[in-house]
C-alpha positions in Angstrom: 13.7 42.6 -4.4 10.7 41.2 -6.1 12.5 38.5 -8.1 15.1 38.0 -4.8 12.0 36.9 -2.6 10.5 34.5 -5.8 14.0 32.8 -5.6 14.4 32.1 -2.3 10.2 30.4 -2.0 10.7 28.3 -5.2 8.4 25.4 -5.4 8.4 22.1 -7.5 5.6 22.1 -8.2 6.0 18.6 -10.5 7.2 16.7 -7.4 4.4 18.1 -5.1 1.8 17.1 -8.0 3.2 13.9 -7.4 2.7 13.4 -4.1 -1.1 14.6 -4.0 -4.0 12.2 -3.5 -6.7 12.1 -5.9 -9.2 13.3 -4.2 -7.5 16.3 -3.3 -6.9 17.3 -6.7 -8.7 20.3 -6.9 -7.6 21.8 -4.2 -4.1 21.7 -5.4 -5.0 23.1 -8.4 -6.7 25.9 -6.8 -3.8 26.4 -4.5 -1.4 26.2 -7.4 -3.2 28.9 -9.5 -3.3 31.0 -6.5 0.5 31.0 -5.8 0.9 31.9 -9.4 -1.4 34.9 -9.6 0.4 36.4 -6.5 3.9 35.1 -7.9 2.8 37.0 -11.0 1.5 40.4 -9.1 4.7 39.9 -7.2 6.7 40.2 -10.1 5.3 43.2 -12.0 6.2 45.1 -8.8 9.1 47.1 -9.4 12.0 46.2 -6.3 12.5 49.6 -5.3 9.2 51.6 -5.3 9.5 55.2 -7.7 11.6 58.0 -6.1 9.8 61.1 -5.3 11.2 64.3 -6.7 10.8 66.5 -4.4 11.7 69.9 -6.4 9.4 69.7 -9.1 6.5 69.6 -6.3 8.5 72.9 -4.5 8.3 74.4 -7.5 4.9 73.6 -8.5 2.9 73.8 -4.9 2.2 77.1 -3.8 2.0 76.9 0.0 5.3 77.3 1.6 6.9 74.7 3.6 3.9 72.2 2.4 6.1 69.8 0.7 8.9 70.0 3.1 6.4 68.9 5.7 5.4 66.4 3.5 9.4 65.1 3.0 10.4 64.8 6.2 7.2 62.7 7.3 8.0 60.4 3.8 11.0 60.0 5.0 10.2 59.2 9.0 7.6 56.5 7.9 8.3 53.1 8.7 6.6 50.2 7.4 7.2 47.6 9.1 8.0 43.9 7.4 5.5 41.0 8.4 7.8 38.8 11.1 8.2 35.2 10.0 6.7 32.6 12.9 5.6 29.9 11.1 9.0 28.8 9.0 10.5 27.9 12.6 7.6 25.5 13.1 7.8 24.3 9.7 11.5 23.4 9.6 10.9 22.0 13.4 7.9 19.8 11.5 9.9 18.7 8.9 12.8 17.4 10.9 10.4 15.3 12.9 9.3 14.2 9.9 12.3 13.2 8.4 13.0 11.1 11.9 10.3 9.5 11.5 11.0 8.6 8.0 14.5 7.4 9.0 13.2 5.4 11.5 10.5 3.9 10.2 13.3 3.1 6.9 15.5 1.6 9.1 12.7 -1.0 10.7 11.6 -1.5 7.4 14.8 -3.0 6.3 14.4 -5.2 9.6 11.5 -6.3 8.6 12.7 -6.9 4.5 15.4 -9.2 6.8 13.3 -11.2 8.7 10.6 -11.6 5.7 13.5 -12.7 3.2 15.0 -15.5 6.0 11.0 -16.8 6.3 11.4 -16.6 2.4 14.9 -18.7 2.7 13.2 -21.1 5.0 10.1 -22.0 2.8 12.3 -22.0 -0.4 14.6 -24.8 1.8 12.2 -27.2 2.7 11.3 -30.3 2.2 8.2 -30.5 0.2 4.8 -30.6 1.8 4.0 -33.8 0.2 7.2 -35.5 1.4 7.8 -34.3 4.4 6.6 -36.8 7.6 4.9 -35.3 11.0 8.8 -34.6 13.1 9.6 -32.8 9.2 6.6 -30.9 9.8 6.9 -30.0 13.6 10.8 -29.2 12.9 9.6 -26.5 10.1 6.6 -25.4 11.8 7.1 -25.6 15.8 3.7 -24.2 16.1 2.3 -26.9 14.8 3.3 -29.6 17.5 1.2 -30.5 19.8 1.6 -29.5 23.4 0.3 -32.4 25.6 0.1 -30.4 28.8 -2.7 -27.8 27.1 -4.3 -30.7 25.2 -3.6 -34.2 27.0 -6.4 -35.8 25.0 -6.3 -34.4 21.4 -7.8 -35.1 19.0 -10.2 -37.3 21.4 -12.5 -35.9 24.0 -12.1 -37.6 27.1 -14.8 -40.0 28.2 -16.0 -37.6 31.1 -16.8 -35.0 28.6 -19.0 -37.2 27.0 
């Protein structure tokens, strides 16, 4: 049962090395050498814990009906096994975490598209040096000048001076 509930927890421990920030280092480390002393305790447990034998203790107690007391109380105790709540909430967390990774992805490419046509564009032009004001305006709409916002550019006009 032991190596059963190792198996099914199994971390990679490599890949989650890789994924830790500096400055959290130690804490990893501590975290990973803590798993590993309880993985190791776990393991040394046998899976099923010793049988009783219940004759030899007949024979050798001397009070009558003692061990048969003691047998049938064994064998009415119930320990109960801890109840899992958190893997729920964990599985829940990383699904909206993978959503968000799929969606951020998928804007990401977007944005590799528009990047890579701006890219296209400034690999296309005509060269600074040879290109004339309309070139430049044509290329670069932001750079023409709107005449309603700034009738008098570059010039002041004479009642501002």
């Amino acid at each position: 049962m032991a190596a059963r509930r190792v198996s099914l927890k199994a971390i990679d421990w490599l890949a989650f090395a890789e994924r830790v920030p500096p400055n959290q280092r130690g804490m990893f480390n501590a975290l990973k050498t803590r798993s590993d002393a309880i993985s190791a305790k776990l393991a040394s447990l046998p899976e099923t814990p010793a049988t009783i034998d219940w004759n030899l203790y007949r024979t050798t107690v001397a009070k009558a009906g003692m061990v048969d007391e003691f047998e049938k109380k064994f064998k009415a105790l119930q320990i109960p096994q801890p109840v899992d709540t958190q893997t729920s909430a964990i599985n829940a967390q990383e699904a909206e975490a993978n959503k968000n990774a799929t969606v951020y992805v998928a804007e990401s490419k977007a944005r590799v598209a528009q990047f890579e046509k701006e890219l296209d564009k400034f690999k296309n032009m005509i060269p600074f040096d040879q290109m004339t004001i309309e070139d430049l305006n044509d290329t670069f709409p932001e750079t023409k000048l709107d005449k309603v916002k700034h009738p008098y550019w570059p010039h002041k006009p004479i009642a501002d001076l």
